[in-house]
LUMGUZA-666148 format. One record per residue (C-alpha): residue in one letter; residue number from 1; x, y negated, z. Coordinates in steps of 0.001 Angstrom, whole numbers, plus 500000, padded with zeros to 6 digits. Layout:
! LUMGUZA-666148
+--------+-----+--------+--------+--------+
: residu : num :     c1 :     c2 :     c3 :
+--------+-----+--------+--------+--------+
:      A : NUM :      X :      Y :      Z :
...
+--------+-----+--------+--------+--------+
END
This chain:
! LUMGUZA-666148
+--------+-----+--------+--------+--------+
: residu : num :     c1 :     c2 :     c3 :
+--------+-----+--------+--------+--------+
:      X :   1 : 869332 : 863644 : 810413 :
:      X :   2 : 871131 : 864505 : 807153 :
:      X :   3 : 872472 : 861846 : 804480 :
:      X :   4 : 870583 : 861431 : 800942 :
:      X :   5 : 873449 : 862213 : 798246 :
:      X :   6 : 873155 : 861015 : 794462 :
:      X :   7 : 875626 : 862987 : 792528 :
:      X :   8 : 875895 : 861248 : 789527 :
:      X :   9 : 877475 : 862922 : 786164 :
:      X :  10 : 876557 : 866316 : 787576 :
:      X :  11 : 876751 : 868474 : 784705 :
:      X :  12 : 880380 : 867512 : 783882 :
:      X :  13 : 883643 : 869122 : 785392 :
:      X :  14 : 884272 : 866582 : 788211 :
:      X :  15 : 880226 : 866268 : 789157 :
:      X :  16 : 880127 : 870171 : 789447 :
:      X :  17 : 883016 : 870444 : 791313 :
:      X :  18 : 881977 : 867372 : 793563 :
:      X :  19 : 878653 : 869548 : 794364 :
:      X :  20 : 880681 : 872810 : 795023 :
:      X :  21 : 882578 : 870994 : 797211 :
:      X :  22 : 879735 : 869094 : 799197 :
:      X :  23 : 878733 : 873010 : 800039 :
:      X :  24 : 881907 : 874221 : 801178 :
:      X :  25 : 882473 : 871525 : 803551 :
:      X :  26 : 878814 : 871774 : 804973 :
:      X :  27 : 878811 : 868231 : 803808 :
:      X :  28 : 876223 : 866772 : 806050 :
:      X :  29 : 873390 : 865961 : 803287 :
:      X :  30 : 869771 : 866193 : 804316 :
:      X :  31 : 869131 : 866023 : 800043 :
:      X :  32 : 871183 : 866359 : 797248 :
:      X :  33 : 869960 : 864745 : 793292 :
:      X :  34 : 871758 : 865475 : 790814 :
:      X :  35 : 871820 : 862555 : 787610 :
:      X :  36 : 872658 : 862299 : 784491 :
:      X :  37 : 872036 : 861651 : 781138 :
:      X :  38 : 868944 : 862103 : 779436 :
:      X :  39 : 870591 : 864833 : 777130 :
:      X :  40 : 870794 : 866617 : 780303 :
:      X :  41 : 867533 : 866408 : 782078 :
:      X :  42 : 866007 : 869697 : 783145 :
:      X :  43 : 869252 : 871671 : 783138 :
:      X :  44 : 870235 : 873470 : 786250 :
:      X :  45 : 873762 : 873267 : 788526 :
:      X :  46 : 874604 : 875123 : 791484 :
:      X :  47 : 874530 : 873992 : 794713 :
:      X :  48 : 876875 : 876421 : 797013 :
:      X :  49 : 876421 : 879798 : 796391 :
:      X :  50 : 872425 : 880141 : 796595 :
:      X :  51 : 870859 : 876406 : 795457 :
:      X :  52 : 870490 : 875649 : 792185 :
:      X :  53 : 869329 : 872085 : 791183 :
:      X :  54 : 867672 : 870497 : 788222 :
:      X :  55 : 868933 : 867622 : 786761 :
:      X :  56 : 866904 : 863972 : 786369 :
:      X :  57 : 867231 : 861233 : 784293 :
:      X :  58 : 869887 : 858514 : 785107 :
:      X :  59 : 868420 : 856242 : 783544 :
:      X :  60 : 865688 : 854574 : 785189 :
:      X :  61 : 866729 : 856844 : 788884 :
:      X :  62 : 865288 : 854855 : 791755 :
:      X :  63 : 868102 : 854799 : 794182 :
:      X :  64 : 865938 : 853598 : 797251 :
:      X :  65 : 866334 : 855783 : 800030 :
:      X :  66 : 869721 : 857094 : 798658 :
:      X :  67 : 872568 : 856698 : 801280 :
:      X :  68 : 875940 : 857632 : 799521 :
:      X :  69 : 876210 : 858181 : 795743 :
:      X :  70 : 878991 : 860372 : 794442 :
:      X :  71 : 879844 : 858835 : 790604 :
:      X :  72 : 882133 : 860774 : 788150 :
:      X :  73 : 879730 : 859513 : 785147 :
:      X :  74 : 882574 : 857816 : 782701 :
:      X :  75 : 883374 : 854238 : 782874 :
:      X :  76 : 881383 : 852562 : 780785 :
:      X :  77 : 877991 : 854286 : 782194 :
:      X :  78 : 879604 : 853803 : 786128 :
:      X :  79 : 880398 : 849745 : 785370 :
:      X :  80 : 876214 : 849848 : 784656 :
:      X :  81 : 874723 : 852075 : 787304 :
:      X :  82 : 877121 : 851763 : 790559 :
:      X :  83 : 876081 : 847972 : 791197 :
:      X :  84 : 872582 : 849582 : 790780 :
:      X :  85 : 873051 : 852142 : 793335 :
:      X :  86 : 874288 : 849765 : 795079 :
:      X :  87 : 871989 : 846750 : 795015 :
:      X :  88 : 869639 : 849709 : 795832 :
:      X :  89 : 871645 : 850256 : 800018 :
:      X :  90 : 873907 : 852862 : 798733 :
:      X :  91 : 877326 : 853016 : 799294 :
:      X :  92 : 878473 : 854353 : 795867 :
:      X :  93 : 882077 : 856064 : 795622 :
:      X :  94 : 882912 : 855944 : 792250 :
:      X :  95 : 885477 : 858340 : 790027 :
:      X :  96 : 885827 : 856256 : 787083 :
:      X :  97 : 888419 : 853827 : 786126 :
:      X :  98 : 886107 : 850902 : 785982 :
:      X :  99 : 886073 : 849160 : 790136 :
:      X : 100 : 889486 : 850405 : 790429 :
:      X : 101 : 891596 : 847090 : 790875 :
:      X : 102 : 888656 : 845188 : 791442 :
:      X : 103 : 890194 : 842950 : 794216 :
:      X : 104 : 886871 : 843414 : 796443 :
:      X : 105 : 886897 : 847215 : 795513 :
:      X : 106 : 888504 : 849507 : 798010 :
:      X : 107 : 890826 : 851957 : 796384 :
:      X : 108 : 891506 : 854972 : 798867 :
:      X : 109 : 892851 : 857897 : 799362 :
:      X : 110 : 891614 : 859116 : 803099 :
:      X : 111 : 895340 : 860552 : 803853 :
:      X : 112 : 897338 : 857040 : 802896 :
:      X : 113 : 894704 : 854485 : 803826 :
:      X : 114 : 891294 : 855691 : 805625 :
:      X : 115 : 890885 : 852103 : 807166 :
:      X : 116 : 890434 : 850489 : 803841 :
:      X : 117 : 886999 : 852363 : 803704 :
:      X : 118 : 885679 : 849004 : 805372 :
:      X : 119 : 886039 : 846643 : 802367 :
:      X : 120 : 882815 : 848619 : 800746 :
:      X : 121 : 881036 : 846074 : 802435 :
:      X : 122 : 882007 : 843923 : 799713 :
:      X : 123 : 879962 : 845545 : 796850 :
:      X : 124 : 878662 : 848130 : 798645 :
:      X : 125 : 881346 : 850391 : 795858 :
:      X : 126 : 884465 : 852299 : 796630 :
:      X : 127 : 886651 : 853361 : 793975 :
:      X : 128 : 888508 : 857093 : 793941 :
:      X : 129 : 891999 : 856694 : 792376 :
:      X : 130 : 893248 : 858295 : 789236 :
:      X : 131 : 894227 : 861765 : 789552 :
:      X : 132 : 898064 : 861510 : 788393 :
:      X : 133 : 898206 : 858896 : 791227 :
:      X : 134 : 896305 : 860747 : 793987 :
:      X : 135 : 898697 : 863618 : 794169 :
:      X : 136 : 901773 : 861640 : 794204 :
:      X : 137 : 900549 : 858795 : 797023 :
:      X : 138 : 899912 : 861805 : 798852 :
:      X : 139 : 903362 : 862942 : 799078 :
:      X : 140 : 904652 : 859822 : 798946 :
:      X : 141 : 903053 : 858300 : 802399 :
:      X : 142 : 904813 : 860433 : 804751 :
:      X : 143 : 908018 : 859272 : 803204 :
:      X : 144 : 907317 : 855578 : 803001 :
:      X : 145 : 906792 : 855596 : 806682 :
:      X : 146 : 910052 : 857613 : 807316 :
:      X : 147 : 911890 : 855012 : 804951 :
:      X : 148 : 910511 : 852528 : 803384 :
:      X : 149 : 910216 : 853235 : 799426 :
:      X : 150 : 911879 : 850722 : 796681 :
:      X : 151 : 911311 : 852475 : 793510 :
:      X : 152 : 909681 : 855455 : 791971 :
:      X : 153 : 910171 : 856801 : 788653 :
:      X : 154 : 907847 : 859444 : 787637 :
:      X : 155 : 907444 : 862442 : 785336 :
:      X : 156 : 903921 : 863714 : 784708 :
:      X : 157 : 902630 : 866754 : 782920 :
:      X : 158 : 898822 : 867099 : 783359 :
:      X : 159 : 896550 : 869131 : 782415 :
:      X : 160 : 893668 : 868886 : 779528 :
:      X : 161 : 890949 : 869222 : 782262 :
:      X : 162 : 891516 : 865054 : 782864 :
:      X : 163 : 890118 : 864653 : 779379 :
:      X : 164 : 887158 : 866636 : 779751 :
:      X : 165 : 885351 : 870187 : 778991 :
:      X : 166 : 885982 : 869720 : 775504 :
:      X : 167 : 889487 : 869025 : 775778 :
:      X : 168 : 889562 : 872063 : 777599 :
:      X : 169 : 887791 : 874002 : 774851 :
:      X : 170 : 890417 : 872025 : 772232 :
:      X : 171 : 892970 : 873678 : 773853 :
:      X : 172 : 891250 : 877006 : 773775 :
:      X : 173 : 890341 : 877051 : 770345 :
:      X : 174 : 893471 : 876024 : 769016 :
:      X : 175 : 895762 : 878595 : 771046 :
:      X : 176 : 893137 : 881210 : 769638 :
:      X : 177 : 893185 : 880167 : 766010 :
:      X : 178 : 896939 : 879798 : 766103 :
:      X : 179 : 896993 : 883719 : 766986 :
:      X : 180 : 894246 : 884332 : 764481 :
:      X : 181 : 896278 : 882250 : 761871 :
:      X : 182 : 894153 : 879542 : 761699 :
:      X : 183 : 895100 : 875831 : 761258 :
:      X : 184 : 895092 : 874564 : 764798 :
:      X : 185 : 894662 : 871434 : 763429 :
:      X : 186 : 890877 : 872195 : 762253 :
:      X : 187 : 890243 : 872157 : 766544 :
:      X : 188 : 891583 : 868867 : 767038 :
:      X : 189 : 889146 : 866093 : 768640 :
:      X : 190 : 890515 : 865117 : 771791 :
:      X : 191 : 894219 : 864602 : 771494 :
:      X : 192 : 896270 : 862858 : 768632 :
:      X : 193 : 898616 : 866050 : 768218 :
:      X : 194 : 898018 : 869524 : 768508 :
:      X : 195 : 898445 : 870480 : 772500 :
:      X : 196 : 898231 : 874239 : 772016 :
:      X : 197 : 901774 : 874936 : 772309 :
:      X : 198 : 902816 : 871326 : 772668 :
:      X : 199 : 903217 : 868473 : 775070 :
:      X : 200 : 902301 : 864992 : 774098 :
:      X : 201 : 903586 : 862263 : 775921 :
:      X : 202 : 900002 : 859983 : 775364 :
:      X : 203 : 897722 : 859858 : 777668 :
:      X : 204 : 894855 : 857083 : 777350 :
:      X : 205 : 895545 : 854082 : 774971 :
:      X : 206 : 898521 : 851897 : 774308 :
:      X : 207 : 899322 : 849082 : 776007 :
:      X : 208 : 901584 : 845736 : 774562 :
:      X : 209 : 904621 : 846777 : 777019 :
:      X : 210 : 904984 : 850152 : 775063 :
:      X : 211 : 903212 : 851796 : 778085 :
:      X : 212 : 900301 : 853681 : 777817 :
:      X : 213 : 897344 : 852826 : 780371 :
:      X : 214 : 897691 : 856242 : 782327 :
:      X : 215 : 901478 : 854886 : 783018 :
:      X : 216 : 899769 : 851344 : 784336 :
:      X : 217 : 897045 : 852941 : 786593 :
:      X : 218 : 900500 : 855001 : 788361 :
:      X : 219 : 901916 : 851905 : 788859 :
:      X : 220 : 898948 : 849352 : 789869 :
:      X : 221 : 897259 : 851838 : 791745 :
:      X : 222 : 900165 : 852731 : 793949 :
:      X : 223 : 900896 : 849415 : 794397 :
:      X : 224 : 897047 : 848311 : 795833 :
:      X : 225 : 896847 : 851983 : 797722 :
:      X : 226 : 900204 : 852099 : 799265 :
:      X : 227 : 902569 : 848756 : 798795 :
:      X : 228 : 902412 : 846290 : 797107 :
:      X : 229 : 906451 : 845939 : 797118 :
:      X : 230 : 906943 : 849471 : 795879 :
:      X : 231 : 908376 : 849825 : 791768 :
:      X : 232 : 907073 : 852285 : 789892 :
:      X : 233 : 907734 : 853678 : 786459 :
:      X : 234 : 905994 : 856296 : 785055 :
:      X : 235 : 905841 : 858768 : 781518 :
:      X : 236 : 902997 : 860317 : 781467 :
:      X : 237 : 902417 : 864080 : 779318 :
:      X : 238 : 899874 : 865783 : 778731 :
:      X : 239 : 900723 : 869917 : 778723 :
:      X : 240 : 898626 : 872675 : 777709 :
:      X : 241 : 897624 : 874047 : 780703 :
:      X : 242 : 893667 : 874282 : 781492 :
:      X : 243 : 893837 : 873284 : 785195 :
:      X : 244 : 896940 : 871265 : 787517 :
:      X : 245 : 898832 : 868210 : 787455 :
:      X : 246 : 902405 : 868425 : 788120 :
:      X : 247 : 904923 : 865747 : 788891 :
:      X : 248 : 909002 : 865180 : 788869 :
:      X : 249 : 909247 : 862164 : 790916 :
:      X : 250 : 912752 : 860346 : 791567 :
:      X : 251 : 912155 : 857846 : 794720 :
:      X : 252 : 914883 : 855345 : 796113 :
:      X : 253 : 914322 : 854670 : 799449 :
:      X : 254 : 915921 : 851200 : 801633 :
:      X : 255 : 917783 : 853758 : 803784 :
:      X : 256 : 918962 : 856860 : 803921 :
:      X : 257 : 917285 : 859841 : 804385 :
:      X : 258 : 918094 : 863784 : 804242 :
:      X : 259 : 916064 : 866075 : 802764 :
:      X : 260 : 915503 : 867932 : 805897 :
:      X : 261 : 914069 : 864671 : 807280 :
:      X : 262 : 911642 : 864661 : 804288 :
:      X : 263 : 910962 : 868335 : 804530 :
:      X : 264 : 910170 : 867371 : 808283 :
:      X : 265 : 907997 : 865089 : 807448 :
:      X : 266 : 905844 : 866447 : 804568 :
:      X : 267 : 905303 : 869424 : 806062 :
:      X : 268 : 903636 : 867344 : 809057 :
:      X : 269 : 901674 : 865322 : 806618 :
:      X : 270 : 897729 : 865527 : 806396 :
:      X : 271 : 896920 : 867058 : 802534 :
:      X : 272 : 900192 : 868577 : 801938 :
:      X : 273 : 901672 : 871880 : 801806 :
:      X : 274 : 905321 : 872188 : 801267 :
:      X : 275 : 906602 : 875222 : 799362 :
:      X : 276 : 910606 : 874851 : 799214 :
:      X : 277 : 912382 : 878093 : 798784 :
:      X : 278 : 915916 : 877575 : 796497 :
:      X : 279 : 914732 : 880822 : 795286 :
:      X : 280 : 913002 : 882516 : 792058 :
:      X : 281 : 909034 : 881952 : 792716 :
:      X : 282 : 910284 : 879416 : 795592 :
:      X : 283 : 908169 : 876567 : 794075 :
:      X : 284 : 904403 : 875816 : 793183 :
:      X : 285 : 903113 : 875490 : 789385 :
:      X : 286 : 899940 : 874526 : 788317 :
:      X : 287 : 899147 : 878509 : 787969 :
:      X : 288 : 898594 : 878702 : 791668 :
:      X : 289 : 896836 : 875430 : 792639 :
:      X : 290 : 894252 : 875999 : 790612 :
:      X : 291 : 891175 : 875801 : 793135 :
:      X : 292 : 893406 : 874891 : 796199 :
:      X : 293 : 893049 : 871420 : 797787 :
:      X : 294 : 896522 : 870567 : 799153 :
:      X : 295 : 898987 : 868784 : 797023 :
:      X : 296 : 901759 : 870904 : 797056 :
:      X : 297 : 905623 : 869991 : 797133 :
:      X : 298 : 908706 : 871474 : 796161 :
:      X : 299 : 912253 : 870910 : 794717 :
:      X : 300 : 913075 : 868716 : 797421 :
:      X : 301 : 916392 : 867680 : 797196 :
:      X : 302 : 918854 : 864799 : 796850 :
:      X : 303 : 919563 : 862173 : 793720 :
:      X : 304 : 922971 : 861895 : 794021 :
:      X : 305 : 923474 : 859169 : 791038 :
:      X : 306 : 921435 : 856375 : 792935 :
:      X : 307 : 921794 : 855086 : 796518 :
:      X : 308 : 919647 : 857000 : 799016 :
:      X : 309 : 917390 : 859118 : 796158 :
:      X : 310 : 915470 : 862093 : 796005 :
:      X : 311 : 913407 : 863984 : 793654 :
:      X : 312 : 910556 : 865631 : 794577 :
:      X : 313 : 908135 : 868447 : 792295 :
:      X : 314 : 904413 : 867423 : 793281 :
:      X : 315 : 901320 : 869794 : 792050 :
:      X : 316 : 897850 : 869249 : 793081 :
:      X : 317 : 894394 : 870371 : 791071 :
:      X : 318 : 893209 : 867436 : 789543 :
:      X : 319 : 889820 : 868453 : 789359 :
:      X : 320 : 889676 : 868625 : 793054 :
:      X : 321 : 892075 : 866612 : 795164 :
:      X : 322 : 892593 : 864398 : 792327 :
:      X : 323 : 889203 : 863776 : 791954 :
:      X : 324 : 885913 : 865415 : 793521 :
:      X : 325 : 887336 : 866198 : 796921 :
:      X : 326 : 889044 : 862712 : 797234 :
:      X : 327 : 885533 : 861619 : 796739 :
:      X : 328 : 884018 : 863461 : 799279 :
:      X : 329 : 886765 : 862679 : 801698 :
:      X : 330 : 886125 : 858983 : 801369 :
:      X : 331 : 882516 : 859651 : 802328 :
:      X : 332 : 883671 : 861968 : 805425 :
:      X : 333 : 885701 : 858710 : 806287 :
:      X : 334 : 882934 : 856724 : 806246 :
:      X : 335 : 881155 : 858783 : 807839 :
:      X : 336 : 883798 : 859485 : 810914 :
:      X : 337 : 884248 : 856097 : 811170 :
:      X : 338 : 880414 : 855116 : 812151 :
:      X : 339 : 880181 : 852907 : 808919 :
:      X : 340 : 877483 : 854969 : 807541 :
:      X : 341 : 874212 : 856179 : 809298 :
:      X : 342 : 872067 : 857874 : 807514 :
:      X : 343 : 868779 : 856429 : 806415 :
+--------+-----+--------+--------+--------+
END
């Protein structure tokens, strides 16, 4: 017998790609819903190549029966509808920002820490990390278990596709109007500057520190995924590119360690696909991640201004390791690990 799957935000960029991916893996699912919002009842997403579905109401969705729900809904609808779920016998693994340091909350990414998968018991809810952190606990695993990591400072430059479709379509819009000599400021709804053309280093709101909250969740979530112990500082950009996060992250290790040891070791890693070449083209960009689901990793090489450092370039798609594929790897995990039977 196959699992019941609730995919929850469906129509959005992270709920299609979650059901896109949940074909391609021959995810093993007996039935697949997809939910959302009333404004979105009766439309139609594809399922694989060949199924189409129709979407039903949130609101009011008995979840009986249901054995894993997929959530990518936004954080204020998740924080109302994942206890449901989950009140209902469904383990719920949930994309939003809202369970993520809840302290009886598992927050996991299946290639640093699988076996936390068992604290769902708690509330029956596992949370998927932010993307930005994702990608760079990814990378950073194999290393912390060659030599144990004191401090990471971090670069990021992600793409509009973490705000959204429409942020996609702000950047869009304004790149055409600027070539059609219109004011690209008449586009602007998502982002306080324009980002056609532009980086802006403001991503989610401001925090009393100086920080903005995209810099916290780097450094919290890395902290309750990987260790506790590890520092980590992070600037966080957004760039105008439709699809890919990229990161220039500086690590200080206890020891040291040569970047053929790292090399060594990332290449052996689960998730990751090291592209080194000191070369023209010997790196990967955000260009040619796009639809890929390894985090890739290049510019290794040694910080010679702090003991035992070395910066590393880290790229990944957020749309799918960062976020939909994460989430179906947790429920794989679960899965694998005979904590889920289906119903």
């Amino acid at each position: 017998m196959g699992y019941t799957v609730a995919v929850v935000g469906a129509t959005g960029n992270v709920g299609r790609e979650v059901l896109s991916i949940l074909a391609e893996r021959e995810f093993p699912a007996e039935e697949v819903i997809a939910l959302a919002s009333s404004r979105s009842v009766g439309r139609e997403v594809s399922y694989g190549e060949d199924d189409i579905l129709k979407v039903q109401d949130l609101d009011g969705f008995d979840f009986t029966g249901v054995d894993i729900v997929l959530s990518s809904p936004g954080a204020k609808v998740s924080a109302k509808y994942s206890p449901i779920a989950a009140e209902a016998g469904a383990v719920v693994i949930d994309n939003t920002s809202h369970f993520r340091m809840d302290p009886d909350v598992p927050l996991v990414v299946p290639e640093v820490n699988p076996q936390a998968v068992a604290g769902y018991k708690k509330r029956g809810i596992i949370a998927n990390p932010n993307c930005s952190t994702i990608q760079m606990v990814v990378a950073l695993k194999p290393l912390h278990d060659l030599a144990k990591i004191k401090r990471v400072v971090v670069s990021t430059y992600q793409s509009v596709s973490g705000s959204g479709k429409s942020a996609m379509d702000e950047l869009f819009n304004q790149t055409r109007g600027i070539y059609a000599n219109e004011p690209a400021l008449s586009y602007q709804e998502n982002f306080t500057k324009q980002i056609a053309f532009n980086v802006i280093p403001h991503i989610d709101i401001f925090m009393d520190d100086g920080s903005t909250k995209e810099e916290w969740k780097m450094a919290a979530e890395t902290k309750k995924i990987l260790d506790p112990d590890i520092a980590v500082t992070a600037t966080c950009v957004r760039a105008p590119v439709f699809i890919g996060h990229a990161e220039a992250v500086n690590i200080e290790f206890d020891r040291p360690i040569s970047e053929d040891e790292a090399r060594d070791a990332l290449k052996a890693a689960p998730g990751v696909t090291v592209v080194d070449h000191r070369a023209d083209e010997g790196y990967v960009t955000p260009q040619e991640c796009a639809g890929e689901d390894a985090v890739f990793v290049s510019r290794i090489r040694k910080d010679p201004t702090v003991e035992n450092g070395l910066n590393i370039w880290v790229v990944s798609d957020n749309l799918r390791k960062g976020a939909a594929l994460n989430t179906v790897q947790i429920a794989e995990t679960l899965i694998a690990s005979n904590m889920l039977k289906a119903a």
